[in-house]
C-alpha positions in Angstrom: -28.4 17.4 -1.5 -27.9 20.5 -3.6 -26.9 24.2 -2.2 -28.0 27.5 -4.0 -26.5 30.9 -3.9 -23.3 29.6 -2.4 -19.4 30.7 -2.7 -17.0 27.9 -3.4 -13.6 28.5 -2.4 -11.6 26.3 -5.2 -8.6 25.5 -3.2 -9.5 21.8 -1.3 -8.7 21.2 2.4 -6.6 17.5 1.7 -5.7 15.8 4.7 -4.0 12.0 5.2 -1.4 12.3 2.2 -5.1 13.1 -0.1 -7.4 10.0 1.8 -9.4 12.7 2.9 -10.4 16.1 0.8 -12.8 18.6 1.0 -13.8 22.2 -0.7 -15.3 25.0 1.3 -19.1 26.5 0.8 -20.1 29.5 2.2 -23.7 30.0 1.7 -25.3 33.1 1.7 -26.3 34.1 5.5 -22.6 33.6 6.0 -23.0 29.5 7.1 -19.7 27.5 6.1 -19.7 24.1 5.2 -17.4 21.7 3.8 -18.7 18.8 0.9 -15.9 16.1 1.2 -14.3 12.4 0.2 -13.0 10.0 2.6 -11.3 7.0 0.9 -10.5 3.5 3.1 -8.3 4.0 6.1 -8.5 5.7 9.8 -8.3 9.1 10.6 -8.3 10.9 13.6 -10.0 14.7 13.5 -10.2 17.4 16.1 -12.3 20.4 16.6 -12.7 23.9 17.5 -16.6 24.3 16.5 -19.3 21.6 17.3 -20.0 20.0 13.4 -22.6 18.1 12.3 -21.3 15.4 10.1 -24.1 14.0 7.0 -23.3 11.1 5.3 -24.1 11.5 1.8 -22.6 8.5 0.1 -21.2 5.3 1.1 -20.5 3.9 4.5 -17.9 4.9 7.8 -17.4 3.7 11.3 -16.8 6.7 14.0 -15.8 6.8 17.3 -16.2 10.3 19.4 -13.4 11.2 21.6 -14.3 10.0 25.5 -16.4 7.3 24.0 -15.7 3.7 23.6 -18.5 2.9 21.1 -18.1 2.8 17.5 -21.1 3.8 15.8 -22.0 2.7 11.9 -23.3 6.1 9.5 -24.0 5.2 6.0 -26.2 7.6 3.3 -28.5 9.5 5.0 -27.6 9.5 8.4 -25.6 12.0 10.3 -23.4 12.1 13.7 -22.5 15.4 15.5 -19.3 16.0 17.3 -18.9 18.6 20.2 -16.8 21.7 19.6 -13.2 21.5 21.2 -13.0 17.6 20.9 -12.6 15.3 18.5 -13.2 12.1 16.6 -11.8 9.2 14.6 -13.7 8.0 11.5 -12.8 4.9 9.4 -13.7 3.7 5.8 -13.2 0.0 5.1 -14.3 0.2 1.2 -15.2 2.2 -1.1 -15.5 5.8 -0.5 -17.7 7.9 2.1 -19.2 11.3 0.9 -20.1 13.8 2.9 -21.5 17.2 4.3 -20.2 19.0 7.5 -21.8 22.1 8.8 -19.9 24.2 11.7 -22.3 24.8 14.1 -22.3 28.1 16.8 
């Protein structure tokens, strides 16, 4: 996946003690996105916007808040999340790349 005419803001979003990091992308019609790492563990997330969430690399388990099935992503698959909810996402191995795009 590759992004053109984009601003990176340098300073990373690190979450979990640094199991989870991301940098910010702002492409040019003004979409954000973050391009991120998730290393093995469990992590819980909320949210204010809906996201869509692209695995680009590697493998994760997710469970959506109000739901009591886990779901498998790996590379090339993607999950979306509602805005105002949340979700919890674990990595058993190795590390999970990915792509989330806020959504209005």
């Amino acid at each position: 996946m590759q992004f053109t005419n984009v601003t990176a803001i340098a300073k990373a979003n690190v979450y979990f003690e640094g199991k989870v990091t991301s940098h910010t992308i702002l492409l040019a019609g003004g979409e954000k996105k973050t391009l991120g790492l998730i290393y093995p563990g469990k992590f819980h997330f909320g949210t204010g916007k809906a996201e869509r969430m692209e695995i680009t690399a590697g493998m994760c388990s997710v469970k959506l808040d109000g739901s009591g099935d886990t779901h498998r992503f790996g590379e090339g698959t993607h999950f979306a999340v509602p805005a105002n909810s949340g979700f919890d996402i674990e990595v058993a191995d190795g590390i999970c790349e990915y792509v989330c795009s806020f959504l209005d």
